[in-house]
C-alpha positions as a Markdown table, in Angstrom:
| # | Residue | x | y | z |
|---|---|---|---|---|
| 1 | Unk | 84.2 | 49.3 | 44.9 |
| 2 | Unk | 87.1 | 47.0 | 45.7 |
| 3 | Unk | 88.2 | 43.6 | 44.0 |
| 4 | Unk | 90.2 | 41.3 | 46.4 |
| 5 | Unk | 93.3 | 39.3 | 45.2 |
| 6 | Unk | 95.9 | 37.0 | 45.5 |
| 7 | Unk | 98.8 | 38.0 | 47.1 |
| 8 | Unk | 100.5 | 40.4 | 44.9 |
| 9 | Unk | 102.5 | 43.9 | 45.8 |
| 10 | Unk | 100.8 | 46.6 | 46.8 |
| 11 | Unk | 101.1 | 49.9 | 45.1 |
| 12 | Unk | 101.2 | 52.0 | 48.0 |
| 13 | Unk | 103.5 | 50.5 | 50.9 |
| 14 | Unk | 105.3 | 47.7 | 48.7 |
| 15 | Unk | 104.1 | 44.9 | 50.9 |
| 16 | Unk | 103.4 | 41.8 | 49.2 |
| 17 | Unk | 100.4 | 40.2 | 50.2 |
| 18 | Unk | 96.5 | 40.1 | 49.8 |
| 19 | Unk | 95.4 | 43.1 | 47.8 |
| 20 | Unk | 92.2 | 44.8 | 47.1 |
| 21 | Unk | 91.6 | 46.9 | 43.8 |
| 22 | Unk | 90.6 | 50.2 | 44.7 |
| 23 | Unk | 90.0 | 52.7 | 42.6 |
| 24 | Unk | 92.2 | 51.1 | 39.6 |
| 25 | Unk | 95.1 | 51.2 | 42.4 |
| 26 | Unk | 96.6 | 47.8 | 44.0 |
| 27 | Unk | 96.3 | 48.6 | 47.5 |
| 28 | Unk | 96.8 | 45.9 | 50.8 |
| 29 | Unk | 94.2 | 45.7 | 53.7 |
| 30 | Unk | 95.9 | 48.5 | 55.5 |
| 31 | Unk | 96.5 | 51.1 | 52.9 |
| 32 | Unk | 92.9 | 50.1 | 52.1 |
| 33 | Unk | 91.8 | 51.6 | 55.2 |
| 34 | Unk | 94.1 | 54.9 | 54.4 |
| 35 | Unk | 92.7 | 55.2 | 50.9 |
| 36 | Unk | 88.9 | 55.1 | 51.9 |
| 37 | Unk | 89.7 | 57.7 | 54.9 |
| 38 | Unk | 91.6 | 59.8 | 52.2 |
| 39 | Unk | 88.5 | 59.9 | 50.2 |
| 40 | Unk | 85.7 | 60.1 | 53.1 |
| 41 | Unk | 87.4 | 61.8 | 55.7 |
| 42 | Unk | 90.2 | 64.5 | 54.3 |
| 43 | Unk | 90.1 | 66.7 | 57.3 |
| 44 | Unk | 91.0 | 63.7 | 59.2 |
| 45 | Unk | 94.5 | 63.2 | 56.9 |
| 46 | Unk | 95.2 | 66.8 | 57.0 |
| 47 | Unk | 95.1 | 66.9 | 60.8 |
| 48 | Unk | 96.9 | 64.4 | 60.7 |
| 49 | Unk | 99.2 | 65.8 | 58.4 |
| 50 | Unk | 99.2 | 68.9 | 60.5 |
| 51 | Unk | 101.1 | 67.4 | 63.2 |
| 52 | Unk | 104.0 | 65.4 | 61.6 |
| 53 | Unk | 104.7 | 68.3 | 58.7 |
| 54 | Unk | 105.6 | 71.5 | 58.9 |
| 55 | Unk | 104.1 | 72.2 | 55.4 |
| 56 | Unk | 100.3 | 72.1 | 54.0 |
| 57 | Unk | 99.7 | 69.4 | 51.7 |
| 58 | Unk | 100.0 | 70.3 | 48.2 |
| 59 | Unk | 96.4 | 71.2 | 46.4 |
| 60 | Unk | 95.5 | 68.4 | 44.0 |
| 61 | Unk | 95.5 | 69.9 | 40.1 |
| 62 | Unk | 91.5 | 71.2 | 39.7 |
| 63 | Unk | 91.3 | 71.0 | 43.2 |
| 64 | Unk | 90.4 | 73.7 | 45.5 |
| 65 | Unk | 90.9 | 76.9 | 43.8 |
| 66 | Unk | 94.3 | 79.2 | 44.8 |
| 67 | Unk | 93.7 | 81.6 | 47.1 |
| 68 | Unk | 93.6 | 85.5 | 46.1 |
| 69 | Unk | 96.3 | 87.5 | 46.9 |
| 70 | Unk | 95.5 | 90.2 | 49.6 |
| 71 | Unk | 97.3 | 93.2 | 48.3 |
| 72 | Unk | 99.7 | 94.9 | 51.2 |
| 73 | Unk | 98.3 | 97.9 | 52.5 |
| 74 | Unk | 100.0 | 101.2 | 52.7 |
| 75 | Unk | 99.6 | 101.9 | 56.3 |
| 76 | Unk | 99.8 | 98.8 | 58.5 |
| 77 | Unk | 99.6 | 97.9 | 62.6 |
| 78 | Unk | 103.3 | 97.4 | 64.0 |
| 79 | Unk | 105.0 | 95.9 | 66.8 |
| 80 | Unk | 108.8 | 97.4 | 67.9 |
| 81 | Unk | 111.0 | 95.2 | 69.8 |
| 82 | Unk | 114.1 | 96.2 | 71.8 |
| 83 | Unk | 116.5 | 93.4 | 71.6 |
| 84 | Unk | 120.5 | 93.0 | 72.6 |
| 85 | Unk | 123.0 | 90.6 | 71.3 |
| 86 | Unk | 125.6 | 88.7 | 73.0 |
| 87 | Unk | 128.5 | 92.2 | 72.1 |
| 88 | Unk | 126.0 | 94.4 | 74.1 |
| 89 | Unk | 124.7 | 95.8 | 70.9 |
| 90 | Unk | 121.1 | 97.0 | 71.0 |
| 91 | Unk | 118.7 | 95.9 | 68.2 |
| 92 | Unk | 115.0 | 97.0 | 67.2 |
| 93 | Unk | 113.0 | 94.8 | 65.5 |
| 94 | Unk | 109.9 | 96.2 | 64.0 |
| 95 | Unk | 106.6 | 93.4 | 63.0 |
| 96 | Unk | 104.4 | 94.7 | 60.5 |
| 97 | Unk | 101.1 | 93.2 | 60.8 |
| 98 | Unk | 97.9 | 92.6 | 58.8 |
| 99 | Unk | 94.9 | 91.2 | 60.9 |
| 100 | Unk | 97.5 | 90.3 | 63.5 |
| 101 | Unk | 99.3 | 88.1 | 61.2 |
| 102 | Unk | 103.2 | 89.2 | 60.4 |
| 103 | Unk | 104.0 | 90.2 | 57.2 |
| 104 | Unk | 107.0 | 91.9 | 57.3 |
| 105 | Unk | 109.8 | 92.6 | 59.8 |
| 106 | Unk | 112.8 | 95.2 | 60.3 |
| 107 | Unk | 115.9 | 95.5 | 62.1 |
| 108 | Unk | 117.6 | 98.4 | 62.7 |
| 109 | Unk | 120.5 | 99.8 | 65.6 |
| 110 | Unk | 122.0 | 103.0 | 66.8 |
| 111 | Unk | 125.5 | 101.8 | 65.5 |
| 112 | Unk | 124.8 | 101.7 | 61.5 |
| 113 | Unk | 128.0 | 104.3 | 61.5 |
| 114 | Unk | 130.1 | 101.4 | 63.0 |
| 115 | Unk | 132.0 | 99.8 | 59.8 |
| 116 | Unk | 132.0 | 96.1 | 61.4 |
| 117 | Unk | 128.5 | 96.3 | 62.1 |
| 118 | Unk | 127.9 | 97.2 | 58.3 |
| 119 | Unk | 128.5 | 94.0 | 57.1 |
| 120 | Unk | 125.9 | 92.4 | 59.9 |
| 121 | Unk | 123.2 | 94.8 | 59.1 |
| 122 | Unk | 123.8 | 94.0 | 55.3 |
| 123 | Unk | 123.1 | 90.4 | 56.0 |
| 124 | Unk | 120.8 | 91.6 | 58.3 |
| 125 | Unk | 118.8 | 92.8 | 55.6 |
| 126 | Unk | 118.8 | 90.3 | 53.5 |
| 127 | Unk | 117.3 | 87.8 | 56.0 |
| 128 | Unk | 114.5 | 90.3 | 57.2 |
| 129 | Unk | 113.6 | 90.7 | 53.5 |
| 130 | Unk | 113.7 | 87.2 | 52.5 |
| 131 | Unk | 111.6 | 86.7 | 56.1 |
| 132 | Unk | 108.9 | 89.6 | 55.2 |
| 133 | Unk | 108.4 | 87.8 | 51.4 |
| 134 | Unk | 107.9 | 84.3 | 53.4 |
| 135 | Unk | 105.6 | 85.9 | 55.7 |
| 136 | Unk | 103.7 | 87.7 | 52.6 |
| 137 | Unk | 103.5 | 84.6 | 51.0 |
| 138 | Unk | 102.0 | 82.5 | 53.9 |
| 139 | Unk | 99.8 | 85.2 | 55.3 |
| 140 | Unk | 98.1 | 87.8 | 52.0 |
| 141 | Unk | 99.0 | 84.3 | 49.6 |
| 142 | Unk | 101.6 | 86.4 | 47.8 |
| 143 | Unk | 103.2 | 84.1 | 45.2 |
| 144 | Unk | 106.7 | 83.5 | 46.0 |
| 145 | Unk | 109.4 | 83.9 | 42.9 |
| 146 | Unk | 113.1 | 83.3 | 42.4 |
| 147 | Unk | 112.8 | 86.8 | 41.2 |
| 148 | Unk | 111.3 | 88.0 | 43.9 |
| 149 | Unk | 113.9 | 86.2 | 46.1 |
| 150 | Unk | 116.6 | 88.3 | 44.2 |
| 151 | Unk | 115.3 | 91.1 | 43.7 |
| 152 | Unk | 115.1 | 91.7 | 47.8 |
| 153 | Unk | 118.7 | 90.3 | 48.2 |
| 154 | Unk | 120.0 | 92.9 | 45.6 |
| 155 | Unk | 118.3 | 95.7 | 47.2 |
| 156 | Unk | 120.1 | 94.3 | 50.5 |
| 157 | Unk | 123.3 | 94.9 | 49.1 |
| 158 | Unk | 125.4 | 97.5 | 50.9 |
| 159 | Unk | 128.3 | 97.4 | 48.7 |
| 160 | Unk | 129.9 | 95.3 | 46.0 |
| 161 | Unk | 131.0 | 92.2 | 47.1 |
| 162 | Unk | 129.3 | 91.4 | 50.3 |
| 163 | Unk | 127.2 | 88.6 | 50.8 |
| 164 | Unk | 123.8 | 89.4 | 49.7 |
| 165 | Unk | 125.7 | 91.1 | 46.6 |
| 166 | Unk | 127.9 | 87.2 | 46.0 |
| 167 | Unk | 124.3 | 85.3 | 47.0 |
| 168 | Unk | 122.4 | 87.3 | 44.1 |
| 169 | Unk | 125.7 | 86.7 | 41.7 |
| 170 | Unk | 125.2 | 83.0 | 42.2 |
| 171 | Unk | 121.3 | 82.6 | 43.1 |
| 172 | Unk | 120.8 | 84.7 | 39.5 |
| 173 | Unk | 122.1 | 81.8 | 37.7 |
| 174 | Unk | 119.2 | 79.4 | 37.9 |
| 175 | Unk | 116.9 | 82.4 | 36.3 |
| 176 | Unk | 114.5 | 80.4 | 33.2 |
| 177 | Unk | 115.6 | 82.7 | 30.0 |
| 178 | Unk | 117.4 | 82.8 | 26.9 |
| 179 | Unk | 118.9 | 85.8 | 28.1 |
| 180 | Unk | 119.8 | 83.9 | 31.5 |
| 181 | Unk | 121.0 | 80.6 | 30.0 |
| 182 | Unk | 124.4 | 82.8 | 28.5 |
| 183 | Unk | 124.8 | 83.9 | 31.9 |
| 184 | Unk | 124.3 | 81.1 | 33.8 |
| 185 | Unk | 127.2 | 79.3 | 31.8 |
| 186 | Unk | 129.9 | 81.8 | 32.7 |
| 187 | Unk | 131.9 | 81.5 | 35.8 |
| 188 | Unk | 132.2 | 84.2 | 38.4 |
């Protein structure tokens, strides 16, 4: 049930002008028209949503209910692809899928003896595990962690020092603790 106004500021666009109470909210003609389409129609603002974002919109609290986790099985369909960068070096790529959905990817080459390539494949790592988590979480609704985050680029740390090894130094600060909060205040 709306209430029309004088011209005041409306609370969704800012506009001041004519404005119709909606729902105890302050709205103008034309965010009117959005509100009553947000209520009536939400399949017609998520498509919308769809196409200008590349994100779902959030869940309103007591909304629909979070989705249940689909737990990773141990034996999966893969995919292997044979790739070769710009130095000639070859690459293969292995996708891991569930229902034909990726959930976790792999690179490997023929060269891991190679020293200079050591340091690629270590950051190689990290990026295919931080990849395979964001894949898990999009497709089997695995909740997605800063520990989780960290725990995959430690384990793609080839030696002391390297990247993934400096990113989980730093990253590890911004743990929630009491046992963090000492931690986070010292410098590397």
């Amino acid at each position: 049930m709306t209430e029309e106004r004088e011209d005041s500021r409306c609370q969704l666009c800012g506009a001041t002008k004519k404005t119709h109470n909606l729902d105890n909210i302050s709205v103008c003609t034309s965010c009117k028209t959005v509100m009553t389409t947000v209520k009536s129609h939400p399949e017609v603002i998520k498509n919308a949503w769809r196409l200008y974002h590349d994100e779902p919109i959030l869940p309103q609290p007591g909304g629909s209910e979070p989705r249940e986790t689909i737990e990773l099985p141990d034996v999966v369909d893969g995919k292997r692809y044979r790739a070769v960068d710009r130095e000639q070096n070859k690459w293969y790529l292995s996708v891991s899928e569930v229902d034909g959905n990726p959930v976790e990817v792999f690179a490997s080459t023929a060269f891991d003896r190679n020293h200079e390539l050591q340091s690629r494949i270590s950051n190689l790592t990290t990026i295919t595990r931080l990849i395979s988590l964001i894949l898990r979480h999009i497709f089997l609704y695995e909740p997605l962690t800063l520990d989780k985050c960290l725990k995959q680029i430690q384990r793609s740390s080839r030696q002391k020092n390297d990247l993934p090894d400096m990113l989980y130094g730093v990253l590890s600060r911004y743990r929630k603790g009491p046992e963090e909060t000492e931690r986070n205040n010292q410098i590397i």
